[in-house]
N, C-alpha and C positions, 0 to 999 in steps of 0.2 A: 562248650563252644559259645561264641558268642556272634548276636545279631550284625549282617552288614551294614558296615557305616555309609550314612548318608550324607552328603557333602552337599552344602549349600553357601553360594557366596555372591554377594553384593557389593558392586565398587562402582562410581565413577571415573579410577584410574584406569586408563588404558597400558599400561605400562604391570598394573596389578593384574588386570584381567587376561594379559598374557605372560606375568608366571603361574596366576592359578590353572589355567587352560593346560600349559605345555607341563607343569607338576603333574596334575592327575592325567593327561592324556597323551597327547603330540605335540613336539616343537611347533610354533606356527608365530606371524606376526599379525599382527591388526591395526587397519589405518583406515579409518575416518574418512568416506569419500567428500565430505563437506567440511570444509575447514571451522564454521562456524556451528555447528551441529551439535548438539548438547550428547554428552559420550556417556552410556549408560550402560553396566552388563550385568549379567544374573545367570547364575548356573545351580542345577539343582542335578546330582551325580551320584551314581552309587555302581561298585561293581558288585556283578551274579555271579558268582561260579568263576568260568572263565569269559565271562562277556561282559562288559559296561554297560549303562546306559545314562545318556544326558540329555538337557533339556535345556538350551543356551538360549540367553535373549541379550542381542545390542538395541539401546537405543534410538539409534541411526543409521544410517546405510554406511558399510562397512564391507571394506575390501579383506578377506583372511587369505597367509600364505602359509599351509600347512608343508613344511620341509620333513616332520619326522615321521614320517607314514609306512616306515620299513619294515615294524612287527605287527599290524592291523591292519584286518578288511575292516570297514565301516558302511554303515546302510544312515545314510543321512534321509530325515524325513521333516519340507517344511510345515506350521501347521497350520499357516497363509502366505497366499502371495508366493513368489517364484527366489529360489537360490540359483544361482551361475555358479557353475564348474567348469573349470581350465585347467587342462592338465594331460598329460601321454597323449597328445597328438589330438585331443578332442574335445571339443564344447559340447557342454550338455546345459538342461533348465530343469532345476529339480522341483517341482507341484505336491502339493498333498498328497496326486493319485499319481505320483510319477516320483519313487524312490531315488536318490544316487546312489552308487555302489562302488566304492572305492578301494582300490588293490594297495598291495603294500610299496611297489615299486613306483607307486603314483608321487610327482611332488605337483600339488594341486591347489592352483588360486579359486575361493571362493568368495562371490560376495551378490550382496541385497540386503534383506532387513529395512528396507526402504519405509517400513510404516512402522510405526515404535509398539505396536501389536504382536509384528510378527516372531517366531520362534524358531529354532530346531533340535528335530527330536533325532538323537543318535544313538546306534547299536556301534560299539566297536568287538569286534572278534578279536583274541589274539592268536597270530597269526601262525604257531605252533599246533598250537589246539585244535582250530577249523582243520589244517589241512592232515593232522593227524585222525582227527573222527572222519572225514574223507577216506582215507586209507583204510581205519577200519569196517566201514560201510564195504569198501571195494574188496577188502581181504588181500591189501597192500600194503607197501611201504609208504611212510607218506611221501603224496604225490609235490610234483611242481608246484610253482605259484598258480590259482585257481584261474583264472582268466574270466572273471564277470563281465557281462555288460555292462555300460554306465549305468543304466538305468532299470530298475525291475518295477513293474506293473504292480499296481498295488489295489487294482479297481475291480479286478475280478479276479478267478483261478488259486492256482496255488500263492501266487505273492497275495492276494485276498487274506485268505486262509491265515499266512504265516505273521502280516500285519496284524490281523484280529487278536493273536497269542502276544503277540509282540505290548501292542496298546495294553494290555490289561499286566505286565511289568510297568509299561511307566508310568500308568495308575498307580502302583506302590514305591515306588521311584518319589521320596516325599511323605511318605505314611511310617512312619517307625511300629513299628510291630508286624506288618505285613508279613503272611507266611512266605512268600516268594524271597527276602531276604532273609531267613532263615539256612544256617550254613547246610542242613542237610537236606533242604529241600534247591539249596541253590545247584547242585552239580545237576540234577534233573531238568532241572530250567533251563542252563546254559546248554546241555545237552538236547534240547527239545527245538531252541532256535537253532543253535550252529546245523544242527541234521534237516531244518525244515528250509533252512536259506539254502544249502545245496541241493535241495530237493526242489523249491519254488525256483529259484533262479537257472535260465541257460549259464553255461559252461564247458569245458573240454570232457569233462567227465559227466557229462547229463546224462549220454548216451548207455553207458554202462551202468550208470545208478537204476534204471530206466527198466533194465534187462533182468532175464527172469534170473533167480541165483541160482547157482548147484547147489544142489541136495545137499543133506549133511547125513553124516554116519549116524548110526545110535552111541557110537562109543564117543564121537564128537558131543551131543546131547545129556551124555551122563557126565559128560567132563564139566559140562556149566551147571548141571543139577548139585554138583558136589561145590563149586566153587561161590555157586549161591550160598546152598547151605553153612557153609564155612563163613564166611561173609554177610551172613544176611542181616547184623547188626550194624555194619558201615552203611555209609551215602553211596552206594555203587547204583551203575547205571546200567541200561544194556548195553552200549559200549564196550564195558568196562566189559561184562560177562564175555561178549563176543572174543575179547580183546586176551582172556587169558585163555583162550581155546584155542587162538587162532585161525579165527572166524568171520566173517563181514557180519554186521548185522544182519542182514538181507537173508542170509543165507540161515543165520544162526534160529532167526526168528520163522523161516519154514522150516527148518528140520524140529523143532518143538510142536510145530501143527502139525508134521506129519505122524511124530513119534510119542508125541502128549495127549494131542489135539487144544495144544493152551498156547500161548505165548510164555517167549522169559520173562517179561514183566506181571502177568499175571502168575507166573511161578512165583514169582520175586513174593510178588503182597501175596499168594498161598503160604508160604512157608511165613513169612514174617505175624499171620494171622495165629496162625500155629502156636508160633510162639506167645503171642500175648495172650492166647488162652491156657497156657501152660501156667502163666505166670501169674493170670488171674485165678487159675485153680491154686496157685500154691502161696498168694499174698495173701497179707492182713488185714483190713478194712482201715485199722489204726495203725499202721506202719505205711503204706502206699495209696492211692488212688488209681481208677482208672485211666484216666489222664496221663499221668504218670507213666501208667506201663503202656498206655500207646505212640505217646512220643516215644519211648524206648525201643522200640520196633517200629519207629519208620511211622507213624500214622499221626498228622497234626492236625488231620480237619475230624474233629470229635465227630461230628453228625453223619458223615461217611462211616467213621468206623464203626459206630455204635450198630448202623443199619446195615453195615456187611455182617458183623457179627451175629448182631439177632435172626437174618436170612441165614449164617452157618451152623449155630450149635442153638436156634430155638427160644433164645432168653437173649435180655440183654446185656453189656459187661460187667453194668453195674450188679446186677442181681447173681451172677455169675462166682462175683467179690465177696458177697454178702455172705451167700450161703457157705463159702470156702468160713467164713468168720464163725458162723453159725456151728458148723459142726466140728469145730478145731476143742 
């Protein structure tokens, strides 16, 4: 597998800056609120998983007419000074601490950039995906178009929360090696926002997300114990697990507290632990490293897994390795 690509681009043409823009994202046009305004853009873009994210800067103050918005929600976020949004019957002012939140049904004029400073930072969902991990959360089909508010709170509470996760992606959004773009760490990412923007934001389905789950069977509980285990070398998510049970998260993830007392995510890294001890019992010192066998099982932050490990079997991986050497 290989690393996601990072996309970064610089032009003075306005004509360039909206085939690059509507290539990687949505049709849209851009016009120059000042005729004599020095025209300037810069985009720095990478997708996760299933979710994008960009970092757009005009020059100048700048009118944008986004027309292709029919397979993406989008959470635009400025990083001074105020964005205008026109569109489905409403005007909004998008702030630092005042998100936009943009449906796909939306055809929406934005504009500002008034100080050659200013920026914006965007999530686009694709629009499949969101309302399909929606449907698995609820243990439905996926549902209608989501119905956002224009705007989700970013200053306290849950949009708080979901922002703080969000910023530390467009921190490596720019950094080439970053584990976040990493292909099997990205479906957990993109998995982590789509679930917590329907979670942080009102909507038609709040109410139910909200609500306590049904129970889950133990034979429903053994179905995703096996489906893990089978699987436990892909990029799967709990989604995914909830998903071949036919299960909502919500649900999936109490019926393992009640019948485990664990979550499937910590099932997930139990068994995958498992294995990298398997494999550190039965490697070479001069054939593989431990590095090696923990990416291989899912684990790319060395220092986590060295210290899960030492707290599960007493030693650490490396010495684990060694002595496999030592008595072979």
């Amino acid at each position: 597998m290989t690393e996601t690509r990072i996309h970064s681009f610089v032009t003075n043409d306005v004509d360039e800056s909206i085939e690059i823009g509507s290539r990687l994202f949505n049709d849209h046009h851009v016009r120059p609120l000042h005729a004599r305004a020095a025209f300037s853009y810069s985009l720095t873009a990478a997708r996760v998983g299933t979710v994008a994210f960009g970092r757009l800067r005009y020059g100048c103050e700048v009118s944008v007419d986004v027309t292709g918005a029919e397979d993406s929600y989008a959470v635009s976020i400025p990083s001074t000074g105020t964005i205008r949004f026109r569109g489905g019957g409403v005007d909004a002012e998008s702030t630092p601490e005042l998100a936009m939140v943009g449906s796909p049904v939306d055809r929406v004029t934005v504009s500002g950039w008034a100080a050659e400073e200013d920026s914006l930072a965007m999530v686009w969902f694709n629009r499949r995906a969101l309302e399909a991990d929606l449907g698995r959360l609820l243990g439905i089909d996926a549902p209608a178009i989501i119905a956002f508010p224009r705007l989700l709170d970013l200053r306290d509470g849950r949009g708080a929360e979901w922002y703080a996760y969000a910023k530390t992606i467009f921190d490596a959004v720019g950094r080439p090696g970053a584990l976040a773009l990493n292909p099997l760490v990205a479906a957990q990412v993109s998995s982590i926002l789509s679930t917590g923007l329907l979670l942080a934001a009102d909507h038609q389905y709040r109410t139910a997300l909200d609500a306590p789950p049904a129970p889950q069977t133990p034979a429903t509980v053994r179905r995703a114990m096996h489906f893990i285990e089978d699987n436990v070398r892909e990029p799967i998510t709990v989604p995914d697990i909830a998903a071949s049970v036919g299960s909502s998260v919500r649900a999936l993830n109490r019926g393992f507290k009640e019948h485990l007392g664990t979550s499937p995510l910590a099932y997930l890294t139990r068994v995958r632990m498992e294995g990298a001890h398997r494999e550190l019992l039965s490697g070479a010192p001069e054939d593989t490293s431990v590095s090696q066998i923990a990416a291989a099982w899912g684990f790319y932050h060395f220092g986590r897994f060295a210290a899960r490990y030492r707290e599960q079997h007493g030693m650490s991986p490396s010495e684990t390795l060694r002595s496999t050497g030592i008595t072979r």
